[in-house]
N, C-alpha and C positions, 0 to 999 in steps of 0.2 A: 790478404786484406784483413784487418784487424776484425772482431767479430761487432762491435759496437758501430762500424762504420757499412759492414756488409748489410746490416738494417736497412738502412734509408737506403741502398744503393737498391735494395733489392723486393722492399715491401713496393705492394702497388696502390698509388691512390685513386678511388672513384668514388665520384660522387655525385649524383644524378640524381635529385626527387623527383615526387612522380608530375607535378606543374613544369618540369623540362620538358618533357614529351608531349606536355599539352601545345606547352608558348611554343614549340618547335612549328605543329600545326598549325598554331593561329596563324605565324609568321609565312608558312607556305600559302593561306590563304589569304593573306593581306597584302601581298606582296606586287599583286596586281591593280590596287586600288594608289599605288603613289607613285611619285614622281623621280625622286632621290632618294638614297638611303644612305643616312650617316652610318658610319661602323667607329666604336668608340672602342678604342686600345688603350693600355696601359702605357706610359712613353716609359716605363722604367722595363718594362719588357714586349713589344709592341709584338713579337712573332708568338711568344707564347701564351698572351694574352687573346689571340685570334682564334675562334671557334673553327677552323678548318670548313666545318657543313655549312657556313655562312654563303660562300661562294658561290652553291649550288642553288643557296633559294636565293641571293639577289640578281645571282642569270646578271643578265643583260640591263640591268639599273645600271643609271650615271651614281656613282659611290665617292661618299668623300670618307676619307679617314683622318680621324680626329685621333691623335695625341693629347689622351689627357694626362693629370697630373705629372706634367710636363716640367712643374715648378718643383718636385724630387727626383725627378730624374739626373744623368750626367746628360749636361748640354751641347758637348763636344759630340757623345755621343746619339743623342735625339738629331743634331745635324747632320749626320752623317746618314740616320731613318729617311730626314727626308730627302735627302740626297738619291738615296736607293726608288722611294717613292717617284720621283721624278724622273727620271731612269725609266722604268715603267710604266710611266704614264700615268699614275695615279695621284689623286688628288687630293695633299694632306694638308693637315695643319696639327701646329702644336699649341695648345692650352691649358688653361687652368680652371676647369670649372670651380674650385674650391675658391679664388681670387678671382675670375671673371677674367683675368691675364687673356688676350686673343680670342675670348667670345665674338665679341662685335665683327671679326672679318668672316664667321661663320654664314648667317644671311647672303653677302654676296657672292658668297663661292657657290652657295646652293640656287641663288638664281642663274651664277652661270652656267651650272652643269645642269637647267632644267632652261636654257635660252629657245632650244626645239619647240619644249611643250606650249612656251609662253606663246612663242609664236605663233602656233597652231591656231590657241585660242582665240589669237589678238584677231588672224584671219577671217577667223569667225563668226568676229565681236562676241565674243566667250570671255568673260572676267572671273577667273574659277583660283581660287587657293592653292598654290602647290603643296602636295600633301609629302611628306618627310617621313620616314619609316627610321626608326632611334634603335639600332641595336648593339649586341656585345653580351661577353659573360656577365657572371656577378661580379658587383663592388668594383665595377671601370668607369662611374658614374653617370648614368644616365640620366638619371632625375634630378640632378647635380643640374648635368649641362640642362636641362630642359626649364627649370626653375631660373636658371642664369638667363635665358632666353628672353621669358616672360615676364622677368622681373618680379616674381615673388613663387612664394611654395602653392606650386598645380601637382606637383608629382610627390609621392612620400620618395625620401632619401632616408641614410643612414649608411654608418662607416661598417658594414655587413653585407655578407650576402645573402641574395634571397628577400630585399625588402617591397619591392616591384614584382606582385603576384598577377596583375592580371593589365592589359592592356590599355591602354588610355588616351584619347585623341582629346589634341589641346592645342588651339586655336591664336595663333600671333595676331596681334594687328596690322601688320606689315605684309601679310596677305599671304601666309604662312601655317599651315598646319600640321601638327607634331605628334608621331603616334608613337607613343612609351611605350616598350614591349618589355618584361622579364626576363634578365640574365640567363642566358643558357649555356651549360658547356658542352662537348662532344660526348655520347653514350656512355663513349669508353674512353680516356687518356693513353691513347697507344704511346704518347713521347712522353715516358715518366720522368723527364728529364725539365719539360714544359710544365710538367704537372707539381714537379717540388716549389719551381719558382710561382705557381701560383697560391701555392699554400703559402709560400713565405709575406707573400704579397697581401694576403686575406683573402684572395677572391674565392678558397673553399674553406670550410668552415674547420677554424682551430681543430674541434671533437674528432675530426674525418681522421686524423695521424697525432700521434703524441710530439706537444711542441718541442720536446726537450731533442727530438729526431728531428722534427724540422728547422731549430736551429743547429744541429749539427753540422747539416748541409748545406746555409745558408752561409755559414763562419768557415767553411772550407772555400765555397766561391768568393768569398769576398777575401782570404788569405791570399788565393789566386790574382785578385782583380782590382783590390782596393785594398791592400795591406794597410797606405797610410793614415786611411781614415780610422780603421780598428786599432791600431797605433794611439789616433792620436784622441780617439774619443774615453778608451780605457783605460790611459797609462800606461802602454807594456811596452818592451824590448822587443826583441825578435820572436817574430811568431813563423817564419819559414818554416815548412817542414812538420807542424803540429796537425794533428787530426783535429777534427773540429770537435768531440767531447774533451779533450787536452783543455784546447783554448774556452772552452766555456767555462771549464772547471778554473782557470786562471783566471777568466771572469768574473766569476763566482765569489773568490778571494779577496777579489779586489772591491766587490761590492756588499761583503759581509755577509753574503748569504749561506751562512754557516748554520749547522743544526749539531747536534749532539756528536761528540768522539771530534769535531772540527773537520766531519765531511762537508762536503756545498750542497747544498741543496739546489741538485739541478735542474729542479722546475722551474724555480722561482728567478733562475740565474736565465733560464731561456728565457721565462716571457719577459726579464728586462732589455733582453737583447731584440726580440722579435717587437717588443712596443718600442724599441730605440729605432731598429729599422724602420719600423711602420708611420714614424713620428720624425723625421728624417735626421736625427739627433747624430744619426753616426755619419750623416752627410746624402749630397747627392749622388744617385748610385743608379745605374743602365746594367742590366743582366743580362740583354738581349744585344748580339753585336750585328750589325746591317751587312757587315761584310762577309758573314759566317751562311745568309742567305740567299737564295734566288728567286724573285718573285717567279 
């Protein structure tokens, strides 16, 4: 393997501040205080967007999974998530907190996977709020979806990770209560493989790996997986067969990011390609295949 490409195959990324280890906590001790808990995924990688340690602390919660930014995803392929989901038995949806796209069916999926609790209380003559626990890594948007809910900014957001520091219970009219918890990811990223595609995505932060590495890798799967779109967003010929520093530097050219002697300037050629990805400029694109896993 070429030595440019043995990089990225083989650096490791982690990135865990020290508010992970706190919100992990809080989340184990909140977790008994609600009724449902949304798990909010990326539809553009929904497996590798999933905190693994999630599973553990919602135990035995009714759980829905939310497919957000659903509206950059491939939709063929986001069908096919919830295809898998249902399969399993689990209860998804795909949306758009950024357009509000499938917000509104959110509410009654979560009264019906809390129908037990209601009834309990109804029994009772108990009229008590169902409380909703909101989780997920960074930058899968939570206070995105949470602000969509309420109809106006309760939660801070931002196209970043890390902007939701500390927990926040926030109260619907609809007899609904929503506890915003801080992005966390797993200690360690044992599947470096999960871990590129989330740098590619933003959910860890640019600084954590040099971009010009993280589009290397991101321009080899999509050579893989979506040649047409790289095709048709940059102008080129046949990209078969190139490394992904090759194709960036063909990038590069094409986009004038030339510096002295008429090298590319390959920083400036990544982050036009990682802000093309991130800005869905090169198209709709799924990294994560439903078929490749097993709930």
């Amino acid at each position: 393997m070429d030595n440019k490409s043995e990089i990225y195959h083989t650096s490791n990324i982690n990135w865990y501040p020290g508010h992970m280890a706190k919100t992990r906590r809080m989340l184990e001790e909140n977790i008994k205080l609600v009724d449902v808990v949304i798990e909010i995924l990326d539809a553009r990688i929904p497996q590798s967007s999933r905190n693994p340690h999630f599973s553990d602390i919602v135990a035995s919660k009714p759980r829905l999974i939310i497919l957000n930014k659903s509206d950059m995803a491939d939709s063929a392929k986001t069908e096919k998530w919830l295809a898998f989901y249902r399969k399993n038995n689990i209860k998804a949806l795909c949306v758009s907190c950024q357009t509000g796209k499938g917000v509104n069916q959110i509410a009654p999926e979560i009264f019906e996977l809390a129908k037990d609790k209601i009834e309990k209380y109804s029994q009772k003559g108990i009229k008590k709020s169902i409380k909703v626990m909101i989780i997920g890594i960074p930058n899968v948007g939570k206070s995105t979806l949470i602000n969509r809910l309420v109809g106006k900014a309760a939660a801070k957001t931002g196209d970043r990770p890390g902007v939701t520091l500390s927990k926040q219970w926030i109260r619907l009219k609809d007899g609904l209560e929503l506890l915003d918890t801080p992005g966390i990811l797993p200690p360690k990223l044992e599947d470096q493989d999960a871990a590129l595609k989330l740098a590619y995505t933003g959910a860890i932060k640019d600084e954590i790996m040099e971009t010009e590495l993280i589009c290397y890798s991101l321009l080899e799967n999509l050579i893989i997986n979506y040649p047409e779109l790289l095709i048709e967003r940059y102008k080129l010929s046949e990209i078969q067969g190139l490394k992904g520093y090759e194709l960036l530097e063909k990038i590069g050219r094409k986009r004038g990011c030339l510096i002295s002697g008429g090298e590319v300037d390959m920083s400036r050629a990544a982050n036009i390609v990682l802000e093309d990805f991130r800005s869905l400029k090169i198209g709709r694109i799924t990294l994560d295949f439903a078929e490749e896993y097993n709930e």
